[in-house]
TORKOLVEX-262790 format. One record per residue: x, z, y of N, C-alpha, C, CB in turn. Coordinates in Angstrom, 1 decimal. Glycine has a CB too. Layout:
// TORKOLVEX-262790
X  Z  Y  X  Z  Y  X  Z  Y  X  Z  Y
...
***
This chain:
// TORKOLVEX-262790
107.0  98.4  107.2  106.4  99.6  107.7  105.5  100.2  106.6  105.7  99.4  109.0
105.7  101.7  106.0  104.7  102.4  105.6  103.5  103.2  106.0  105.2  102.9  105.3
103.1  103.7  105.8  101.8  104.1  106.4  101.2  104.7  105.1  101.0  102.8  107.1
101.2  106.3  105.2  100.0  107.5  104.2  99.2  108.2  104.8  100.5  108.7  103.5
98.4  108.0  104.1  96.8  108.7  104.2  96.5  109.8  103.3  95.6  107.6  103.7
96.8  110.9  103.9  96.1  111.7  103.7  95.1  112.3  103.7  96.3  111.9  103.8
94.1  112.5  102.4  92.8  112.9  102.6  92.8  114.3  101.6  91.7  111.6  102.1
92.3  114.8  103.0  92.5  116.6  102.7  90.9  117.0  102.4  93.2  117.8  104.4
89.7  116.1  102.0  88.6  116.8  101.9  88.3  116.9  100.2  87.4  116.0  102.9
87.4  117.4  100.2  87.3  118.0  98.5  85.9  117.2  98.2  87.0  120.0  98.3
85.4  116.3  98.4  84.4  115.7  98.2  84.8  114.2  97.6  83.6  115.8  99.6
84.1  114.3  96.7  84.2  112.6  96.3  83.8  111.4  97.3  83.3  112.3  95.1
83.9  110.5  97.7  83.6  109.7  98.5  83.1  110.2  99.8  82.7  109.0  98.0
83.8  110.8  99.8  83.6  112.1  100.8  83.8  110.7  102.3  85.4  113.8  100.6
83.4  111.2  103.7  83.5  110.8  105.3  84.9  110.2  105.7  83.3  112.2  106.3
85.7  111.8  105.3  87.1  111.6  105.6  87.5  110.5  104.6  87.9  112.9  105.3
87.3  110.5  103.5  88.0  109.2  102.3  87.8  107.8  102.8  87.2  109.2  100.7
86.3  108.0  103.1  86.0  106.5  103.5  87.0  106.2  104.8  84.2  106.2  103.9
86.7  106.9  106.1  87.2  106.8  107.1  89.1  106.5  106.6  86.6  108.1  107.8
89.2  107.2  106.3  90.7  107.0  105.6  91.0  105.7  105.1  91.1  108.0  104.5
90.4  105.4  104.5  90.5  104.2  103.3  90.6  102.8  104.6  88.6  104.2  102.0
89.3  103.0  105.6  89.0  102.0  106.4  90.3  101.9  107.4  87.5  102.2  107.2
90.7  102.8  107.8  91.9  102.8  108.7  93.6  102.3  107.8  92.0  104.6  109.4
94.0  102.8  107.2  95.0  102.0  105.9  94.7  100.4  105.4  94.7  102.8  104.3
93.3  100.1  105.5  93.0  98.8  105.5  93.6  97.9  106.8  91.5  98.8  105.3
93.1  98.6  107.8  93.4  98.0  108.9  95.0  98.1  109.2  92.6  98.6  109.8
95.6  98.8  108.9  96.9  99.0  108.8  98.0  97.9  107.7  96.8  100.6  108.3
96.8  97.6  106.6  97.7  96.6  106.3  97.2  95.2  106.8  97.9  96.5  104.8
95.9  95.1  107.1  96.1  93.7  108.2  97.1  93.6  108.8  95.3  93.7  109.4
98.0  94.7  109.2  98.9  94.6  110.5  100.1  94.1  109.6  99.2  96.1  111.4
100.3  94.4  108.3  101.3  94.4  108.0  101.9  95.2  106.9  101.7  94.5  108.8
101.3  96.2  107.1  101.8  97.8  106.5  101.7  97.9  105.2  101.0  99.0  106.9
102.5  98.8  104.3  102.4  99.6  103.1  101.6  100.1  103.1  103.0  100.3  102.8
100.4  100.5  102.3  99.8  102.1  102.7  99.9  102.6  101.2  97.9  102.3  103.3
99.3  104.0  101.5  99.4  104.9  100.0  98.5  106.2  100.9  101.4  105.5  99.3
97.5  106.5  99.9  96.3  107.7  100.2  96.8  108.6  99.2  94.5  107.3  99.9
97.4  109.9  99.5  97.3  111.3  99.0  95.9  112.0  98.8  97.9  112.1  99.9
95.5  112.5  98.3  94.1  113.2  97.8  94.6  114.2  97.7  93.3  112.8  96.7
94.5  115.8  98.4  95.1  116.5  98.4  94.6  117.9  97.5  95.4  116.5  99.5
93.3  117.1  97.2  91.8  118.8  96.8  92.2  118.6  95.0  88.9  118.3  97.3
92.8  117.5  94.7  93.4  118.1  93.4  95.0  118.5  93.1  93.0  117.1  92.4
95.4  118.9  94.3  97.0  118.8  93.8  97.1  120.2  94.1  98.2  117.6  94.7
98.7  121.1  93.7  98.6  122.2  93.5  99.2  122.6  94.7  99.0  122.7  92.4
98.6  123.0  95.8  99.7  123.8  96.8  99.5  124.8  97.1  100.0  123.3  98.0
101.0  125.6  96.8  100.4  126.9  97.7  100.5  127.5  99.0  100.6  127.8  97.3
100.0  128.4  99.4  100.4  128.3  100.4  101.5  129.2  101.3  99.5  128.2  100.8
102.3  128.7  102.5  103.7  128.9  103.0  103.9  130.6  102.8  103.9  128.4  104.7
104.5  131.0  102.1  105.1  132.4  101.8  106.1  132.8  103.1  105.9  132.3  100.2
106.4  132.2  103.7  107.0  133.2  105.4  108.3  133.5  104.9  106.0  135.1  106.0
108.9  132.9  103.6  110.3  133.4  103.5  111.4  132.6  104.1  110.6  133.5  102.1
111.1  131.7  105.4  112.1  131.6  105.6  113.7  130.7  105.4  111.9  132.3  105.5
112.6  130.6  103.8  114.2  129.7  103.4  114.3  128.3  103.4  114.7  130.0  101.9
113.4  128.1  103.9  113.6  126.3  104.5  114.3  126.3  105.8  111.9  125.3  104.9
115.0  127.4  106.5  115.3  127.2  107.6  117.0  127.3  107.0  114.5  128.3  108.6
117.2  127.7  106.3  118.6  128.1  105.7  118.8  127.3  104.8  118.8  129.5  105.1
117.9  125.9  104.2  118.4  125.3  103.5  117.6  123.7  103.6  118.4  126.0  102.3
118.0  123.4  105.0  118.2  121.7  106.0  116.4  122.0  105.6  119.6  119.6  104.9
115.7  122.3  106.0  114.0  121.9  105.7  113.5  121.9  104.2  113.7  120.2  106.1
114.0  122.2  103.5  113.4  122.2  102.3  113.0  123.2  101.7  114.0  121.6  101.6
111.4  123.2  101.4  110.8  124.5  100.8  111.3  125.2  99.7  109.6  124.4  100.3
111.2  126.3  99.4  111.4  127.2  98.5  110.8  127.3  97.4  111.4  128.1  98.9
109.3  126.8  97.5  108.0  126.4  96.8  107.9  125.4  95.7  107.2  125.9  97.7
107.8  125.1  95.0  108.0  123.8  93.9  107.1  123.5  93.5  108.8  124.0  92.8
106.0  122.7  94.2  104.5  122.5  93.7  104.1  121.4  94.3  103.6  123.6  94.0
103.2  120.5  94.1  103.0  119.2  94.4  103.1  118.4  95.9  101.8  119.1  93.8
103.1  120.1  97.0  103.7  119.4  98.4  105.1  119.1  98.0  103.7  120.4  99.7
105.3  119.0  97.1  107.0  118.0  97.2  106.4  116.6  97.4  108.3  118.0  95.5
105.4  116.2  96.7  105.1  114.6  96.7  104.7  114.6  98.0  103.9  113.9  95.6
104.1  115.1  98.9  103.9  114.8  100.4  105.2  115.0  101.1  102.7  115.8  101.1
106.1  115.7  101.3  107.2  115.9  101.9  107.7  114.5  101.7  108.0  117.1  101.3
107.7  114.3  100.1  108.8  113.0  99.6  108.2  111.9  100.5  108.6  112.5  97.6
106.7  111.4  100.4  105.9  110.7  101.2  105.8  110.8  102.6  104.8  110.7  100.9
106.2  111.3  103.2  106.2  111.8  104.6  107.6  110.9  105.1  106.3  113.5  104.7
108.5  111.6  104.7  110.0  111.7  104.6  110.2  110.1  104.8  110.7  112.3  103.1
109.2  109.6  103.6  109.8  108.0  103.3  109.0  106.8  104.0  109.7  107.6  101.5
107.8  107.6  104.4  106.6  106.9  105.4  107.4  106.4  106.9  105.2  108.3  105.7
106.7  105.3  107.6  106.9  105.0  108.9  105.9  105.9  109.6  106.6  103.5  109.2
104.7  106.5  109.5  103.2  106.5  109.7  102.7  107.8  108.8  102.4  105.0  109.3
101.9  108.5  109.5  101.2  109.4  108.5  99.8  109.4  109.5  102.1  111.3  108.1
98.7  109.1  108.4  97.1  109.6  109.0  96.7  111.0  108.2  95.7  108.2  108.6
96.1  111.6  108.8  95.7  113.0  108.2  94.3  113.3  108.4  96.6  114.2  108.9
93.5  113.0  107.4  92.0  113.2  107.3  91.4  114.3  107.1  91.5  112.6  106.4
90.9  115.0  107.9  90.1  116.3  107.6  88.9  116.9  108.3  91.0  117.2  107.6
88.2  117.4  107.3  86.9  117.4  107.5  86.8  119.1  108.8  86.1  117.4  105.6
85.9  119.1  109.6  85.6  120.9  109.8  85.0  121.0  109.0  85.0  121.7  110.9
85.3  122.3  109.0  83.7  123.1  107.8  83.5  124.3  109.2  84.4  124.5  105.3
84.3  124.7  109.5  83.6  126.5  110.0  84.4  126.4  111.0  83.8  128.1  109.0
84.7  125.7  112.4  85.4  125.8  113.3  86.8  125.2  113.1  85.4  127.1  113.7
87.4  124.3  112.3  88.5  124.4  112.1  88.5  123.4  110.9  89.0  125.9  111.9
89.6  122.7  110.9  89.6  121.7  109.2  89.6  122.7  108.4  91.1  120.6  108.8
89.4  121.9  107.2  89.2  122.6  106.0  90.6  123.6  105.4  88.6  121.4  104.9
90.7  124.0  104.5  91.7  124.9  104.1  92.4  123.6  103.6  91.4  126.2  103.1
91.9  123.0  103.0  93.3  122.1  101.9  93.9  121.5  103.2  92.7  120.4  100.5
93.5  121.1  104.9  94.0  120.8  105.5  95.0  121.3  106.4  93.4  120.3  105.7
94.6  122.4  106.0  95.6  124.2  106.7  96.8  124.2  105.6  94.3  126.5  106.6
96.6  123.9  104.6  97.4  124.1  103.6  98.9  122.7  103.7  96.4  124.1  102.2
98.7  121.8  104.2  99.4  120.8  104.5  99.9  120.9  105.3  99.0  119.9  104.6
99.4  120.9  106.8  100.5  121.4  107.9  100.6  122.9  108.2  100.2  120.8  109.1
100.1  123.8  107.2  101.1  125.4  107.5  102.6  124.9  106.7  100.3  127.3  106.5
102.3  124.1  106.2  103.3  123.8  104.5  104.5  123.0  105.4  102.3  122.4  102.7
104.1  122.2  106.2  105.3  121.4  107.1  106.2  122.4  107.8  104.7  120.4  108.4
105.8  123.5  108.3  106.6  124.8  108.5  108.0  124.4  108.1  106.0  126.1  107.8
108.1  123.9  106.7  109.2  124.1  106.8  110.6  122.9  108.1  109.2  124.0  105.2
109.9  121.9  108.1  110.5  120.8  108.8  110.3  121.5  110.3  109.7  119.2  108.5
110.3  122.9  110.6  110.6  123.9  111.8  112.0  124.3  112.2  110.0  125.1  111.6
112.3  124.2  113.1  114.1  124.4  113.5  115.1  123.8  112.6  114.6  126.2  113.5
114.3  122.1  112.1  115.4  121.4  111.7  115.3  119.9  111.9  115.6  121.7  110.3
116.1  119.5  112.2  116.0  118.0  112.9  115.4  117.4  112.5  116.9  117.2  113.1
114.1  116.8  112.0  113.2  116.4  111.1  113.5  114.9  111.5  111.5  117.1  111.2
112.8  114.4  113.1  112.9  113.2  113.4  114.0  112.6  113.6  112.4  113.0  114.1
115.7  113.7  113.7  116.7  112.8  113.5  117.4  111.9  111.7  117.7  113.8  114.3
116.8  113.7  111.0  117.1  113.0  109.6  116.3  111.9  108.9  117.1  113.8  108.6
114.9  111.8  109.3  113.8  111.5  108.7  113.7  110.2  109.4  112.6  112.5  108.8
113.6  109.7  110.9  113.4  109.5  111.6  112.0  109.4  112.3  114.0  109.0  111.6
111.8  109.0  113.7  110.3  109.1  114.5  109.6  108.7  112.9  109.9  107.6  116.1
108.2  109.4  112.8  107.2  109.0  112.9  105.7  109.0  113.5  107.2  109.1  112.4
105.1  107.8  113.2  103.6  107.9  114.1  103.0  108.7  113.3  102.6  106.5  114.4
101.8  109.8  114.3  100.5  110.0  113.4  99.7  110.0  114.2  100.2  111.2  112.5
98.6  109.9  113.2  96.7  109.6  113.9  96.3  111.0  112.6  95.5  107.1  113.4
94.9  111.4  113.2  94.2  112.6  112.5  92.9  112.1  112.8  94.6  114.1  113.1
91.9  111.3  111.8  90.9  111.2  111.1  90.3  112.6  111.4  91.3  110.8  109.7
88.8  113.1  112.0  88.3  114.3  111.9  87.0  114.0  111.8  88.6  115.3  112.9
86.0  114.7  110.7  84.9  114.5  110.1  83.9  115.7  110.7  85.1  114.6  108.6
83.3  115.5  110.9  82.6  116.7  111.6  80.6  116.9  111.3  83.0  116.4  113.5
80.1  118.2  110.9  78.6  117.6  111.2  77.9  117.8  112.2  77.8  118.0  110.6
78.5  118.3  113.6  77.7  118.7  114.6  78.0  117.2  115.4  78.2  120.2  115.3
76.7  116.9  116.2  76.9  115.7  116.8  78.1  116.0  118.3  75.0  115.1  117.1
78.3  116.6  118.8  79.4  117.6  119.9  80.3  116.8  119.3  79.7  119.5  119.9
80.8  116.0  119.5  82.5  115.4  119.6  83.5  116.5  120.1  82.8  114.0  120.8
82.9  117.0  121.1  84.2  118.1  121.8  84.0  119.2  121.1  84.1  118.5  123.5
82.8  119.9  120.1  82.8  121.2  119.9  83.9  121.7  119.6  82.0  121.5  119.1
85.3  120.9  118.7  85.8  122.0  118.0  87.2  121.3  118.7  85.5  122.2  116.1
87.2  120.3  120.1  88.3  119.6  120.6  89.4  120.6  120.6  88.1  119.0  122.0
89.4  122.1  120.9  90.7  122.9  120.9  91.5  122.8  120.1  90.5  124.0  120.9
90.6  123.1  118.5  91.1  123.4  117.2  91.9  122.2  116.6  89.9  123.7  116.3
91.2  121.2  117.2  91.5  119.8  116.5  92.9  119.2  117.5  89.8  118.5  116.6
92.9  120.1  118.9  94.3  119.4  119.3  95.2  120.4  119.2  94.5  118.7  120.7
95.1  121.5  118.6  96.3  122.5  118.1  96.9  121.7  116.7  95.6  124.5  117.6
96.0  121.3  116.0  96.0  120.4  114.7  96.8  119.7  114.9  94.9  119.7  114.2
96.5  118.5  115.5  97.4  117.8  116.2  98.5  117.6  116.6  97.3  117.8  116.7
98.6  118.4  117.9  99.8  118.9  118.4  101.1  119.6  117.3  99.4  119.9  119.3
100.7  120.5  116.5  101.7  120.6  115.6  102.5  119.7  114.9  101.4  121.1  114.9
101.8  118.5  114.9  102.6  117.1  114.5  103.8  116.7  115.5  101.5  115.8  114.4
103.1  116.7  116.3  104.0  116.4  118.1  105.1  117.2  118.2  103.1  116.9  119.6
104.9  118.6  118.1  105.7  119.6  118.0  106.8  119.5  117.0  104.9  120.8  117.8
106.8  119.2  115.7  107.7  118.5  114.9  108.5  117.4  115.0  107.3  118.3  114.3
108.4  116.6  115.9  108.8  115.3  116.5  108.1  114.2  116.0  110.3  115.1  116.3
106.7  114.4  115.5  106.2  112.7  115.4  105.2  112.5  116.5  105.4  112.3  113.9
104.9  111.4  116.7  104.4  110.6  118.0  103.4  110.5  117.6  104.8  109.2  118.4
102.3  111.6  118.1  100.7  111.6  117.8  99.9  110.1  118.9  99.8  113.5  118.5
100.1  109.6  118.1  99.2  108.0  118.7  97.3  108.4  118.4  99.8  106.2  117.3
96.5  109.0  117.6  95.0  108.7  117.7  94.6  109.7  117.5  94.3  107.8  117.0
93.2  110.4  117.7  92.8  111.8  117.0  91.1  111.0  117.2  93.2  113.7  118.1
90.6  110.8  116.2  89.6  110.2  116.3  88.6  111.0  115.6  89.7  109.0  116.0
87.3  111.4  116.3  86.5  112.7  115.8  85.2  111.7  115.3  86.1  114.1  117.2
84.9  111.6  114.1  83.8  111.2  113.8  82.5  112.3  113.7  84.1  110.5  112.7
81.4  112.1  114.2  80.2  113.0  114.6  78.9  112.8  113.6  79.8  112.8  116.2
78.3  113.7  113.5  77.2  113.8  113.0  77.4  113.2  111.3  76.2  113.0  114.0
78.2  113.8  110.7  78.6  113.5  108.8  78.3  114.6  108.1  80.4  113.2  108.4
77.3  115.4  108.2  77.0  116.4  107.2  76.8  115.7  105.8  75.8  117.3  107.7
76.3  114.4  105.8  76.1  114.1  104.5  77.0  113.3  104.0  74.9  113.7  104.2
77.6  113.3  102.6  78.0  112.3  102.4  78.3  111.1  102.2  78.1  112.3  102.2
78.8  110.2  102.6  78.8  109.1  102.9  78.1  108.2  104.6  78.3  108.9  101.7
77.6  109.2  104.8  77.2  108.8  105.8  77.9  108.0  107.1  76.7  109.9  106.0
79.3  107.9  107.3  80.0  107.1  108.1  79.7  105.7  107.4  81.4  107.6  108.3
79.5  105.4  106.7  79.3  104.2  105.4  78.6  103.3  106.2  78.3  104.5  103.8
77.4  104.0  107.1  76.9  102.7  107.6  76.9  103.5  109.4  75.0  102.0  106.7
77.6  103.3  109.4  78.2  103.8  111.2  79.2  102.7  111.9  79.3  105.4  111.2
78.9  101.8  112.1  79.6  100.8  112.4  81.0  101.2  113.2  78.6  100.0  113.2
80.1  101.7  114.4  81.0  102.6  115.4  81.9  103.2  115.3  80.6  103.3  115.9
81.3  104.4  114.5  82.7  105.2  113.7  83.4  104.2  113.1  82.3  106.5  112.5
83.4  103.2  112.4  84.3  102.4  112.0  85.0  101.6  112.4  84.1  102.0  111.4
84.4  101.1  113.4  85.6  100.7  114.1  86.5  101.7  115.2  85.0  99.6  114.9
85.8  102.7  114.9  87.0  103.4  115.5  88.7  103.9  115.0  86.4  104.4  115.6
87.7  103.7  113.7  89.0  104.1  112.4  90.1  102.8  112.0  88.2  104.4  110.8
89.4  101.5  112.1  89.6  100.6  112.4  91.1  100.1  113.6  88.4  100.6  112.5
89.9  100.6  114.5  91.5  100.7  115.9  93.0  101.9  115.7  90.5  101.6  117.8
92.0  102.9  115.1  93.1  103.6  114.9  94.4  103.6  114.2  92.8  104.2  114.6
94.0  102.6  112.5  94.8  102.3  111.8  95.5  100.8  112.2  94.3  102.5  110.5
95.0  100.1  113.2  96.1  99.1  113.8  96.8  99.3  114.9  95.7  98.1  114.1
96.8  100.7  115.6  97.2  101.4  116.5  98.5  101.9  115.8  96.1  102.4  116.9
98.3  102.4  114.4  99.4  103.1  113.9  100.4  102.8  113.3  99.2  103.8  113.2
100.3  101.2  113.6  101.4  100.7  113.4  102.5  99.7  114.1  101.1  100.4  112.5
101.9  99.6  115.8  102.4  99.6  116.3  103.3  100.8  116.9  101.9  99.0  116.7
***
């Protein structure tokens, strides 16, 4: 079994990284492959509405480093997706990843590809777990909506600073459960 981590925050040792890092760990207790994407240096742009991944089996039109996530996706059992809010909403590099799956829209993704699990890692600085619950299960859900099996959405609270999940036990074992969750 594989298993990728995606970390969509732009911060070095950033919440989401750690949090990411700790769940892939746990994931290979279980067993698992893992591999972490870092997405705030790679080049993507973003989905141009042309359409032509629908006319040619899912595949973008675009030729820029979301090929290596597609390729990783594609070849993954498991995808975790780390991302931070900033302003109501994950961050842009994390808008930029799943507007970009668009293309795997009106095409058999989970029959060619087959099932996969995901969990979504969410970093947050307001201590409100639910503040931004809408945003974070539209997030979500779009995975679902594609045909993969959303297994965890785990909101970590109160991380305005960095590193600060580092000594949060709690949050860690949350992340923890999550990444042995994701591979059953």
């Amino acid at each position: 079994m594989k298993i990728i981590g995606i970390n969509t925050s732009p911060r070095e040792n950033s919440n989401c990284e750690i949090a990411l890092k700790k769940a892939l760990e746990a994931a290979e207790s279980k067993g698992a492959e893992t591999e972490i994407i870092n997405t705030n240096k790679l080049n993507i742009t973003a989905c141009q509405a042309d359409n032509y991944c629908k006319e040619h089996e899912g595949k973008c039109a675009i030729d820029d480093d979301m090929t290596q996530i597609y390729k990783a996706i594609e070849e993954a059992d498991g995808v975790i997706l780390s991302a931070p809010v900033y302003f109501f909403d994950v961050n842009a590099q994390a808008k930029l990843v799943i507007d970009r799956l668009y293309s795997y829209f009106m095409f058999p993704f989970a029959e060619t590809y087959g099932k996969k699990n995901f969990s979504m890692i969410v970093s947050q600085g307001t201590p409100d777990e639910g503040a931004f619950k809408q945003t974070i299960d539209v997030q979500a859900n779009a995975f679902g909506f594609l045909g993969f099996e959303v297994k965890d959405v785990v909101v970590l609270t109160d991380n305005n600073v960095p590193a600060a999940v580092a000594d949060k036990e709690d949050q860690l074992a949350k992340v923890v459960e999550l990444g042995e969750n994701i591979v059953n």
